[in-house]
C-alpha positions as a Python dict, from the first residue, in 0.01 Angstrom:
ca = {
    (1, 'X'): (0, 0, 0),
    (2, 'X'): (234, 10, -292),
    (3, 'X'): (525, 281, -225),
    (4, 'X'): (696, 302, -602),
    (5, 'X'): (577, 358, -940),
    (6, 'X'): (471, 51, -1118),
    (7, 'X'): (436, -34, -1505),
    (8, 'X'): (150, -90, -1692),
    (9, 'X'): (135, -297, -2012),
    (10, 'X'): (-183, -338, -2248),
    (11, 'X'): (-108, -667, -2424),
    (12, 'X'): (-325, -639, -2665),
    (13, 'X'): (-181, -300, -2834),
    (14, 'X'): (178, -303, -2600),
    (15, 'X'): (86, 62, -2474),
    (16, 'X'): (255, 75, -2170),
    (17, 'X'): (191, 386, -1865),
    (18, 'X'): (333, 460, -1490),
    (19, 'X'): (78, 391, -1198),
    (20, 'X'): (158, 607, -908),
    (21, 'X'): (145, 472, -537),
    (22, 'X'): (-191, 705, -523),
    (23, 'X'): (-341, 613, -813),
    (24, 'X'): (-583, 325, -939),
    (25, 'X'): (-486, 182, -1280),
    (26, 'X'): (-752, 379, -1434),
    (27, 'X'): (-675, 704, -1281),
    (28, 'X'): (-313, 656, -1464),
    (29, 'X'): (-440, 550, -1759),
    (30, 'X'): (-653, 860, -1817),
    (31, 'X'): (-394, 1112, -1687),
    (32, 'X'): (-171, 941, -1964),
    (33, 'X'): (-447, 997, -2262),
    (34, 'X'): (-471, 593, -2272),
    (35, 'X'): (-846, 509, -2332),
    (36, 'X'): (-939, 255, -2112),
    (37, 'X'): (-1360, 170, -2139),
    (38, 'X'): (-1512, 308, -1783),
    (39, 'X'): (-1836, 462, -1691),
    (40, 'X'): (-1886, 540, -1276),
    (41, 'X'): (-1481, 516, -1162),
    (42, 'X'): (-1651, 424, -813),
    (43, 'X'): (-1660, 57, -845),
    (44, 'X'): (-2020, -8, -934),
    (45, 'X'): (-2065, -74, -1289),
    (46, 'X'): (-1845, -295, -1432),
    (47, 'X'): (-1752, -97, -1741),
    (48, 'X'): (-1362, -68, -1645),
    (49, 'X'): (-1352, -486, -1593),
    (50, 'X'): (-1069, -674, -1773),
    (51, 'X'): (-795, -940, -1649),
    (52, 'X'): (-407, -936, -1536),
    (53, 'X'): (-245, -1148, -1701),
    (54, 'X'): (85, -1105, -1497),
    (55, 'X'): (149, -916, -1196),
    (56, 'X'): (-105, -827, -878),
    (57, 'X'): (-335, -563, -759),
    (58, 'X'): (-516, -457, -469),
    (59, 'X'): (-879, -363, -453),
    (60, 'X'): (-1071, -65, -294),
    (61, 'X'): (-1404, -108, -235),
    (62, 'X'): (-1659, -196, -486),
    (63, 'X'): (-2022, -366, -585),
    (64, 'X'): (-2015, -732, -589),
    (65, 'X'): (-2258, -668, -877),
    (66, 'X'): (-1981, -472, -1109),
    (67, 'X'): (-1742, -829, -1003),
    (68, 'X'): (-1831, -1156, -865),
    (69, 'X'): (-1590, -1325, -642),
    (70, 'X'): (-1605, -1621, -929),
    (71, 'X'): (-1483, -1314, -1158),
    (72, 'X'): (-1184, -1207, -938),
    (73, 'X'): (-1045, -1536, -868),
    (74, 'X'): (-1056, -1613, -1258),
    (75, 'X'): (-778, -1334, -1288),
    (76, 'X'): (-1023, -985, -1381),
    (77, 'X'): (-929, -646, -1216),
    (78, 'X'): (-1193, -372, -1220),
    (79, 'X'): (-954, -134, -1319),
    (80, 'X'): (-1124, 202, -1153),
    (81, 'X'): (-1103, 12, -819),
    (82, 'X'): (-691, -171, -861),
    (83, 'X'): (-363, -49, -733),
    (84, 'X'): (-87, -253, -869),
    (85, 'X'): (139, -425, -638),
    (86, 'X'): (419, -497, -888),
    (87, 'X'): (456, -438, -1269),
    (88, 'X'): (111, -556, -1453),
    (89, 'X'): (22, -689, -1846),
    (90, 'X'): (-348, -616, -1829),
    (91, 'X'): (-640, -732, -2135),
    (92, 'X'): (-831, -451, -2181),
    (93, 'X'): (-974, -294, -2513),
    (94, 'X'): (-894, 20, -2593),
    (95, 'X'): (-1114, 306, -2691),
    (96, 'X'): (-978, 455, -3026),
    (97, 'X'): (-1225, 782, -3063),
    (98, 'X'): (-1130, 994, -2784),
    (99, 'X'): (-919, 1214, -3040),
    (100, 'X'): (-665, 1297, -2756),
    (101, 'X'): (-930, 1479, -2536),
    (102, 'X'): (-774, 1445, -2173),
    (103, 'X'): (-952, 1569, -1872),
    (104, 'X'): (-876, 1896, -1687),
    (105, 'X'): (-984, 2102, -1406),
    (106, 'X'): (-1185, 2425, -1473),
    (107, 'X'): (-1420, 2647, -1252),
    (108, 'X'): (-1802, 2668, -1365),
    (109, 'X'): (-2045, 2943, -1272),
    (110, 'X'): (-2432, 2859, -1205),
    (111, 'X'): (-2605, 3023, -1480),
    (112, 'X'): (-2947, 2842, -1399),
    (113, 'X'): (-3175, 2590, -1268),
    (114, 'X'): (-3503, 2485, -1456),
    (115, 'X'): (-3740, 2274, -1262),
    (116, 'X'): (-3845, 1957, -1497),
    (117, 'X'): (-4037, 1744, -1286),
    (118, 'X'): (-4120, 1730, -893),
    (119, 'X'): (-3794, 1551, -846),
    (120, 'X'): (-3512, 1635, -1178),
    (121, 'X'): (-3430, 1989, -1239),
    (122, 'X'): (-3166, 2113, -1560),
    (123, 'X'): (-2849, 2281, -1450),
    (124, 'X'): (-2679, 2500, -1671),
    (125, 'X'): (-2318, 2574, -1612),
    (126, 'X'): (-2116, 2886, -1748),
    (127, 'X'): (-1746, 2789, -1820),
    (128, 'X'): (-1545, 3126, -1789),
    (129, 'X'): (-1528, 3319, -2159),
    (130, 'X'): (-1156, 3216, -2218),
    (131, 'X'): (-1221, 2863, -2210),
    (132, 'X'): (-1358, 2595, -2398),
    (133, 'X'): (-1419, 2208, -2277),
    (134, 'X'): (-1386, 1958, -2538),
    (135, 'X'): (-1581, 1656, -2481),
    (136, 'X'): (-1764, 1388, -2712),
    (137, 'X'): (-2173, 1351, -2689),
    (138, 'X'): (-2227, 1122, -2383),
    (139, 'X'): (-1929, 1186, -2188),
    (140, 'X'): (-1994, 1315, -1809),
    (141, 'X'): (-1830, 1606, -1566),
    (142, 'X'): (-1742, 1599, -1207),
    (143, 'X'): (-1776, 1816, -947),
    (144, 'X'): (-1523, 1860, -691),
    (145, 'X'): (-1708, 1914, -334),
    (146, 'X'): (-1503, 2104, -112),
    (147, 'X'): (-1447, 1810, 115),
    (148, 'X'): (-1226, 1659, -181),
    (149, 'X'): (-1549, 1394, -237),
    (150, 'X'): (-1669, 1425, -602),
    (151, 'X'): (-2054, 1397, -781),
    (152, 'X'): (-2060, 1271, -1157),
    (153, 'X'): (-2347, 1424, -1373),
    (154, 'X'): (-2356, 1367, -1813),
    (155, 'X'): (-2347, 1630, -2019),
    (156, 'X'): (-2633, 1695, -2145),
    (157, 'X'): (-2604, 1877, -2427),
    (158, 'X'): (-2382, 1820, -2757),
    (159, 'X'): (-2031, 1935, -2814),
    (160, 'X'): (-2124, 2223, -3086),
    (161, 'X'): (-2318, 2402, -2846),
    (162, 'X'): (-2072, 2446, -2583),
    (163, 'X'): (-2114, 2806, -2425),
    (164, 'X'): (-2320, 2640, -2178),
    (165, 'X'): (-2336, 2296, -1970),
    (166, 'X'): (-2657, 2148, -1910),
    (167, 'X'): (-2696, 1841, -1677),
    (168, 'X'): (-3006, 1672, -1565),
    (169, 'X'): (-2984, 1595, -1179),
    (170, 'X'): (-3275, 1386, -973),
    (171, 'X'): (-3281, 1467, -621),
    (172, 'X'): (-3173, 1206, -391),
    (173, 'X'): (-3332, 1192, -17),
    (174, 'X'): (-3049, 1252, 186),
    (175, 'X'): (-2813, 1319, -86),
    (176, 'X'): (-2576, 1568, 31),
    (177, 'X'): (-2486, 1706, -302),
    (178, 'X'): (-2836, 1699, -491),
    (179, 'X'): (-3031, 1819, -181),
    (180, 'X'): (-2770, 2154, -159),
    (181, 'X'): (-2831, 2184, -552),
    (182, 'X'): (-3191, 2206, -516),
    (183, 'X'): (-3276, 2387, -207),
    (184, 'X'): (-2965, 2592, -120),
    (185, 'X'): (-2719, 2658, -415),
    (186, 'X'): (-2773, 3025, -548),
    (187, 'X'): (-2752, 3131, -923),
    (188, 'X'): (-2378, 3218, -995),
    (189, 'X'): (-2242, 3015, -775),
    (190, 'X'): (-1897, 2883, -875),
    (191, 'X'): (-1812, 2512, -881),
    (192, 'X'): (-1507, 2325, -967),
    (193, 'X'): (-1550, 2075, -1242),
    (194, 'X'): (-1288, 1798, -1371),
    (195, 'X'): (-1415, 1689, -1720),
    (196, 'X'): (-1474, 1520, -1962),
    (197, 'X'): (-1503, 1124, -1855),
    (198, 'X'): (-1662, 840, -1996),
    (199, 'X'): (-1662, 589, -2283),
    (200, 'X'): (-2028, 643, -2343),
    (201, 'X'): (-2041, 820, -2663),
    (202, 'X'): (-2147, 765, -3026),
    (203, 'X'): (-1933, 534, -3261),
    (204, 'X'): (-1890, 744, -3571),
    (205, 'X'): (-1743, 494, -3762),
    (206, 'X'): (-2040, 265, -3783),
    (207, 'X'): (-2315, 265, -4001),
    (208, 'X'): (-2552, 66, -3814),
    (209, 'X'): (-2895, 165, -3712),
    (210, 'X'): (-2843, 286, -3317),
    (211, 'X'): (-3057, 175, -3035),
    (212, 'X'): (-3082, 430, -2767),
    (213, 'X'): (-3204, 296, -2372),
    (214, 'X'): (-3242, 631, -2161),
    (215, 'X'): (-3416, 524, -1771),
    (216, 'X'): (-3454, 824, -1593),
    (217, 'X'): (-3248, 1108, -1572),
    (218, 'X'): (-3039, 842, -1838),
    (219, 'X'): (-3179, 1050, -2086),
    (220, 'X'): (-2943, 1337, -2056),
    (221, 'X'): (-2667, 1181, -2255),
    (222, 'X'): (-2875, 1040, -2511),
    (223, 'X'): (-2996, 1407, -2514),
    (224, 'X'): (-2681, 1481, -2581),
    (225, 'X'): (-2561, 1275, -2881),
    (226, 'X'): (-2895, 1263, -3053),
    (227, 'X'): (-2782, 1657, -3108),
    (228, 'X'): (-2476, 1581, -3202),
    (229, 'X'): (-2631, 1372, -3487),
    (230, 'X'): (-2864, 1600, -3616),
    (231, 'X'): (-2567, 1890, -3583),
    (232, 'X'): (-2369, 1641, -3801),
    (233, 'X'): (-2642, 1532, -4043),
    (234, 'X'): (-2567, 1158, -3918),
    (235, 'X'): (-2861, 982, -4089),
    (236, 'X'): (-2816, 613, -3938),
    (237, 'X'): (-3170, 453, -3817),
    (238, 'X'): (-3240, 556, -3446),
    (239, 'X'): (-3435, 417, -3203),
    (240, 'X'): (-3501, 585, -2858),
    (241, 'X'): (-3667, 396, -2598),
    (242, 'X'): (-3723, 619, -2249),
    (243, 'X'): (-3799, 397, -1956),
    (244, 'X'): (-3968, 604, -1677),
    (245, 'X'): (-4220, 505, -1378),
    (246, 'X'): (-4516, 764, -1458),
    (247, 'X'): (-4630, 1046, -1681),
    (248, 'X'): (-4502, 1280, -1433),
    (249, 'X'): (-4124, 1182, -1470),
    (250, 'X'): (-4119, 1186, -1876),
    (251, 'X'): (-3953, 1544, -1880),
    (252, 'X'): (-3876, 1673, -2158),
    (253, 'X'): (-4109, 1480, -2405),
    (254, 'X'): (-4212, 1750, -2629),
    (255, 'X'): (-3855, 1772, -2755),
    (256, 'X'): (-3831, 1383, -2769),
    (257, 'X'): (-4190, 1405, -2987),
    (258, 'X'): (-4076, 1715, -3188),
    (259, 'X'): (-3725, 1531, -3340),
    (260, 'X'): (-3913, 1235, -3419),
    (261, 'X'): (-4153, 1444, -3623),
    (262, 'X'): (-3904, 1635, -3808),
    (263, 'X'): (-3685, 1359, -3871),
    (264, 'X'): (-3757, 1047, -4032),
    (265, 'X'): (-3481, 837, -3907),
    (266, 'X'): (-3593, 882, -3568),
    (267, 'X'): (-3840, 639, -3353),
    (268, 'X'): (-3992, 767, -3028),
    (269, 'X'): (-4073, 521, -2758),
    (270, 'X'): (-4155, 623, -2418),
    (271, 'X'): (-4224, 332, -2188),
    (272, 'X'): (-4389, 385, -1851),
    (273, 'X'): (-4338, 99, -1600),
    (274, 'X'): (-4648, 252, -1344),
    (275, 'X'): (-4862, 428, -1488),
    (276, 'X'): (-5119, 603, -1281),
    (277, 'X'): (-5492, 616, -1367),
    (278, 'X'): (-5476, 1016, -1420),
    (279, 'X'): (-5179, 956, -1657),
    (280, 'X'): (-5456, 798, -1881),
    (281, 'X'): (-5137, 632, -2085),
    (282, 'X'): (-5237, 476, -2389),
    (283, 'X'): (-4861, 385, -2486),
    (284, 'X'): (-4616, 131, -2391),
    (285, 'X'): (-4562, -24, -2069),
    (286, 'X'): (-4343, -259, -1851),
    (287, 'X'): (-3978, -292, -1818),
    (288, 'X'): (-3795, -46, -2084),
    (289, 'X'): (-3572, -359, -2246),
    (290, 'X'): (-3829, -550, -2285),
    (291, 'X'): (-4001, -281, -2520),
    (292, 'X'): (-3658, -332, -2714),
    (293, 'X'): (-3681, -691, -2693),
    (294, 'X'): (-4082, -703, -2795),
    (295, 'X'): (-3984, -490, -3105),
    (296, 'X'): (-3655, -559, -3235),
    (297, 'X'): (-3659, -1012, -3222),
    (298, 'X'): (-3279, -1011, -3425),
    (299, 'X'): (-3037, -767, -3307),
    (300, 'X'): (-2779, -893, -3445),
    (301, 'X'): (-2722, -566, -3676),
    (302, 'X'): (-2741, -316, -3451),
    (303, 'X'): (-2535, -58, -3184),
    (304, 'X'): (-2721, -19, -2857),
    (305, 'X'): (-2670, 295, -2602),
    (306, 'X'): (-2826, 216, -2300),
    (307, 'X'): (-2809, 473, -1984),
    (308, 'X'): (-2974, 450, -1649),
    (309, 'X'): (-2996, 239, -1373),
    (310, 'X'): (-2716, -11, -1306),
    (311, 'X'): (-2963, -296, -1267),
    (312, 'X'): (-3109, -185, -1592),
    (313, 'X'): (-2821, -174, -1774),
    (314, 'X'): (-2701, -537, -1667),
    (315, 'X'): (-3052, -670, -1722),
    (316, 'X'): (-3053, -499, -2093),
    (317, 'X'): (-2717, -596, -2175),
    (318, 'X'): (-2742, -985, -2097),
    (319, 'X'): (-3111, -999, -2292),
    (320, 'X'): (-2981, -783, -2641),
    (321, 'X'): (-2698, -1018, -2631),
    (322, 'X'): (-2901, -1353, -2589),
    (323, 'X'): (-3091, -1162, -2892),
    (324, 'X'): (-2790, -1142, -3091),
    (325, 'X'): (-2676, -813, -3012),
    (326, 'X'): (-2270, -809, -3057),
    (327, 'X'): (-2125, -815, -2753),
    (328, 'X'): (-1876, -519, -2844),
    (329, 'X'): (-2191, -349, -2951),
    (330, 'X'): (-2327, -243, -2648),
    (331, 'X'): (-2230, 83, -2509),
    (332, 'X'): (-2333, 169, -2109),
    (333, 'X'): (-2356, 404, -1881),
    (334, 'X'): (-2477, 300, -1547),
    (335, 'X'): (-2576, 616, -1308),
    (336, 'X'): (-2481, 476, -936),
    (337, 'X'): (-2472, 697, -623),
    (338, 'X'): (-2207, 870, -467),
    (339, 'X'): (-2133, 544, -209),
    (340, 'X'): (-2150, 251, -314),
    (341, 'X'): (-2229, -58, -79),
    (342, 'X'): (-1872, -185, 18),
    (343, 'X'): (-1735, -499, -54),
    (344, 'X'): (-1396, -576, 157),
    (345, 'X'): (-1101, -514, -69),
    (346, 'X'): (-925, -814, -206),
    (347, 'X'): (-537, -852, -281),
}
């Protein structure tokens, strides 16, 4: 392990920031306000990849699905997993919207837990009355477990409406953290939080019509900056696609049903992959990209959001490009669990 502070250069823009001998490249870059792209910071989605062009790093675990040996040998870092072993010059792009918002540590109180389906409940979380958490639509919170170990949830709700935090949770079997939440945790109990994180939010300064992807409990940041838009009065073209196995798991519909109603620039597509006979679906099924794919044959003008399942989001990404989708237009968010299948760090 490193043992002195080492220097960080983006080429690209020549911002330059100090890695500690305890921190990942990422982990400096946000405690410097320098917006690096990320989504899980535990080595399983990819989002943080880019390349060293000088210099060398060390690996921590991660998914050989977020970087291919291939990938690594051609010179790319993921940069949540790297600890520099001398100065670097990194290729990364930059996220310009952030606005200066920088993480920070604050206590949150349980103010309640709604049941949404047999499985996904909504949390709401009461930041004390003196404080106020800037974040963008999208962006996600983490909880700091007493044991130092932290969970990552999106924020559910949009930045206006901040009094509260709502987050969308599906119980894992076995799940330490999700299991406590639902069966144990009282109301006003106090958590620690570190928020916000993430470089899944809304582009503002496009104009093109948005594709939203929600699988799952994926839909609680699309929640979240489809509220932002209608706060704003943002009138670009939007999509939403919800991918979910049965009838059971499409929480939250009516409200899904109710803004495409009321607003004309909003199309509803829920998507069930298994249906069950008493679901008596008469709507879309299959795969949730697919619907996308089916619908949409030129997507060469458009933004896509897509949130959910990391095999999901890889799969989507790699078809709406092959359909023309820019590649800088596609914006991720890939939900992973708390431990990730190792892969044996590499110098």
């Amino acid at each position: 392990m490193a043992s002195a502070n080492h220097k960080v250069t983006i080429q690209s823009t020549g911002h330059q920031f100090e890695v500690r001998p305890s921190q990942t490249v990422l982990e400096a870059a946000i405690e410097a306000g320098v917006n690096l792209p990320y989504g899980c910071r535990n080595g399983a989605c990819g989002s943080c990849k880019g390349k060293v062009i000088s210099g060398k790093v060390m690996h921590d675990d991660y998914q050989r699905s977020a970087m291919t040996d291939d990938e690594l040998t051609a010179g790319n870092a993921l940069f949540c997993c790297a600890r520099p072993l001398e100065d670097l010059v990194i290729e990364s792009h930059e996220v310009d919207s952030l606005n200066g918002i920088r993480p920070r540590i604050l206590p949150a109180r349980v103010q309640r837990k709604d049941k949404l389906t047999h499985d996904v409940i909504a949390l709401y979380l009461q930041l004390p009355s003196s404080e106020r958490l800037q974040f963008l639509a999208g962006q996600y919170i983490e909880f700091i477990l007493k044991d130092g170990k932290r969970r990552a949830f999106s924020i559910a709700n949009a930045p206006h409406d901040d009094m509260v935090m709502e987050l969308h949770l599906r119980l894992i079997p076995g799940g330490q953290f999700t299991e406590y939440v639902f069966n144990e945790m009282p109301e006003k109990a106090i958590l620690r939080i570190e928020a916000p994180f993430g470089s899944f939010f809304l582009r503002e300064d496009s104009d093109k019509p948005i594709i939203l992807v929600a699988g799952g409990t994926g839909f609680a940041p699309v929640k979240g900056i489809i509220e932002h838009m209608l706060h704003t009065e943002n009138t670009r073209p939007i999509k939403l696609y919800r991918g979910v196995r049965s009838l059971q798991d499409l929480y939250m519909n009516d409200i899904c049903e109710k803004w495409a109603a009321e607003h004309k620039q909003i199309t509803y597509i829920p998507v069930l992959s298994e249906p069950q006979p008493e679901d008596n679906w008469q709507g879309r099924t299959g795969l949730v990209h697919q619907a996308v794919l089916d619908d949409i044959k030129d997507l060469s003008g458009y933004q896509a959001y897509v949130c959910g399942a990391p095999a999901m989001v890889d799969v989507a990404h790699k078809a709406f490009v092959e359909q023309g989708l820019p590649a800088d237009e596609f914006f991720s968010d890939a939900f992973t669990f708390a431990n990730p299948a190792p892969k044996p760090a590499i110098a």
